[in-house]
C-alpha positions in Angstrom: -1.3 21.7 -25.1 1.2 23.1 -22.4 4.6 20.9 -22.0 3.6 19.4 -18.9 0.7 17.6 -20.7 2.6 16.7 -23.4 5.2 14.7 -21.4 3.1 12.8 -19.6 1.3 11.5 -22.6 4.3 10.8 -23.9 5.2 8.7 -20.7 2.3 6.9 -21.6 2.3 6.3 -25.2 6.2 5.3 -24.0 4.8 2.6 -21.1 6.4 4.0 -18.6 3.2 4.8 -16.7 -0.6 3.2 -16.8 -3.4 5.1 -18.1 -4.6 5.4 -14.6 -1.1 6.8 -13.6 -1.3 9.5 -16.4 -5.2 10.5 -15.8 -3.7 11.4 -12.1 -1.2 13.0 -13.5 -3.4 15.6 -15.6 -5.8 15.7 -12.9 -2.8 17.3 -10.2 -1.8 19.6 -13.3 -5.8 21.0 -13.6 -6.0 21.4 -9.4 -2.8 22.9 -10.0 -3.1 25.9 -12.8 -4.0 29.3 -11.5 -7.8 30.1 -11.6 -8.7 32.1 -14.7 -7.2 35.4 -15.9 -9.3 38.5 -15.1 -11.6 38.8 -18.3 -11.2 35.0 -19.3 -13.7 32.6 -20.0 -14.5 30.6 -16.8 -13.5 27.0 -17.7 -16.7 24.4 -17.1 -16.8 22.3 -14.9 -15.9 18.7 -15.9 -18.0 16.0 -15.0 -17.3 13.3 -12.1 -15.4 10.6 -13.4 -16.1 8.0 -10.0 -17.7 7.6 -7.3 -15.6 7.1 -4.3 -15.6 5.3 -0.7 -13.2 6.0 1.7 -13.2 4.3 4.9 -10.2 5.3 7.3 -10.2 3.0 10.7 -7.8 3.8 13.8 -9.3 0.6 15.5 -7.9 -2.3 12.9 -9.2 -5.6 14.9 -4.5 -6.2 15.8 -3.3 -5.9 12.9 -3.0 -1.9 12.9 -5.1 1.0 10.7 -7.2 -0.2 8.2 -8.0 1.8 5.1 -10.2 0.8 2.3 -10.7 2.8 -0.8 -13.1 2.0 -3.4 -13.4 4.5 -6.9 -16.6 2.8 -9.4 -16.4 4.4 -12.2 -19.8 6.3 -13.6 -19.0 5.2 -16.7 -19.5 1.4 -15.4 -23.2 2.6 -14.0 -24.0 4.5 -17.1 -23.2 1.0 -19.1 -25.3 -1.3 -16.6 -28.3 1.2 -17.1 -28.1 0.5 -20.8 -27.5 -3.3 -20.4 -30.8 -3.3 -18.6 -32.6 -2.1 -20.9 -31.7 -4.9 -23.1 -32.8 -7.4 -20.9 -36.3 -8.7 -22.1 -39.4 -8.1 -19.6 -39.5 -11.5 -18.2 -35.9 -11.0 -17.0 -36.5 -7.6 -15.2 -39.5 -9.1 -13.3 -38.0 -12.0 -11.9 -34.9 -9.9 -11.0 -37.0 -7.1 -9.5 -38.7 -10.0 -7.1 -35.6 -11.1 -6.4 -34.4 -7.4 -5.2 -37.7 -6.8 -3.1 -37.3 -10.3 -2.0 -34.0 -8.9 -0.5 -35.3 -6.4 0.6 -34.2 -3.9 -2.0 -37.4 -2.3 -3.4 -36.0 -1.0 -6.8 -38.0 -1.4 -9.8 -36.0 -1.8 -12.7 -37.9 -1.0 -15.7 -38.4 2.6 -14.4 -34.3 2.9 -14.6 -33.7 5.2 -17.6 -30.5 6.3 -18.7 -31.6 9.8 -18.1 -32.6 9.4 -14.7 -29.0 8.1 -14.1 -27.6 11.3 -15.7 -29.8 13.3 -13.2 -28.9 11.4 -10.6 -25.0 11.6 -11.1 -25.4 15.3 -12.3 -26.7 15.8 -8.1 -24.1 13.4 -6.8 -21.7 16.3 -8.1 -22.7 18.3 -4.9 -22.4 15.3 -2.5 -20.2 14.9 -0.5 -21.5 12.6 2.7 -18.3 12.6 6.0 -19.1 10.2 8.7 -16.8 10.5 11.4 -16.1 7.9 14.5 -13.8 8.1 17.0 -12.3 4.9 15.8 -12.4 5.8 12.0 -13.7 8.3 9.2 -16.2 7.6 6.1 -16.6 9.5 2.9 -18.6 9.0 -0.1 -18.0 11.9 -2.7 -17.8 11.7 -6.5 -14.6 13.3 -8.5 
């Protein structure tokens, strides 16, 4: 483990910074490293950790910019597809008329955990920009 990773987990263990401020941390020090020697191993490629929604406005209704920025953790998708399939049959039907009552035509007994994996595995090469003259969207997973 290279020095750099070693102080900030001791920073951590310490309480001087948040698990979230440390997993930033190591993240900057991974963008940062040079890319692989010539003849070395390419390292894999992690897996996306969230899925994120930036929204950037110019046009803030008075009081100035607005910026919202919203990171779900996968792992919190992976556990509701598992929770789901706990739920006992009667449940899931009364919650998937409720859905296409909405107006949300998603049939929740088909939701496998291996469908979610498939899905977040292609949300790896996603990355959707909207741009407005007043503002800017994005939608990516990292």
């Amino acid at each position: 483990m290279n020095e750099q990773r070693r102080q900030i987990l001791q920073m951590l263990a310490e309480g001087k910074i948040t698990a979230d401020e440390a997993e930033r941390l190591i993240n900057a020090l991974e963008r940062q490293q040079p890319e692989t020697l010539p003849g070395a191993a390419p390292r894999p490629k992690s897996r996306p950790k969230y899925l994120r929604l930036v929204v950037n406005s110019e046009d803030g209704g008075g009081d100035g910019p607005s910026r919202v920025n919203i990171q779900i953790p996968l792992q919190l998708l992976r556990a509701g597809v598992r929770i789901a399939s706990l739920l006992p049959p009667q449940a899931l039907a009364k919650v998937n008329a409720e859905l296409n009552r909405s107006g949300v035509p998603i049939d929740l007994t088909e939701l496998k955990p291996q469908h979610l994996e498939d899905l977040i595995d292609q949300l790896d090469e996603v990355t959707i920009d909207v741009d407005d003259p007043s503002g800017k969207v994005q939608v990516f997973c990292e």
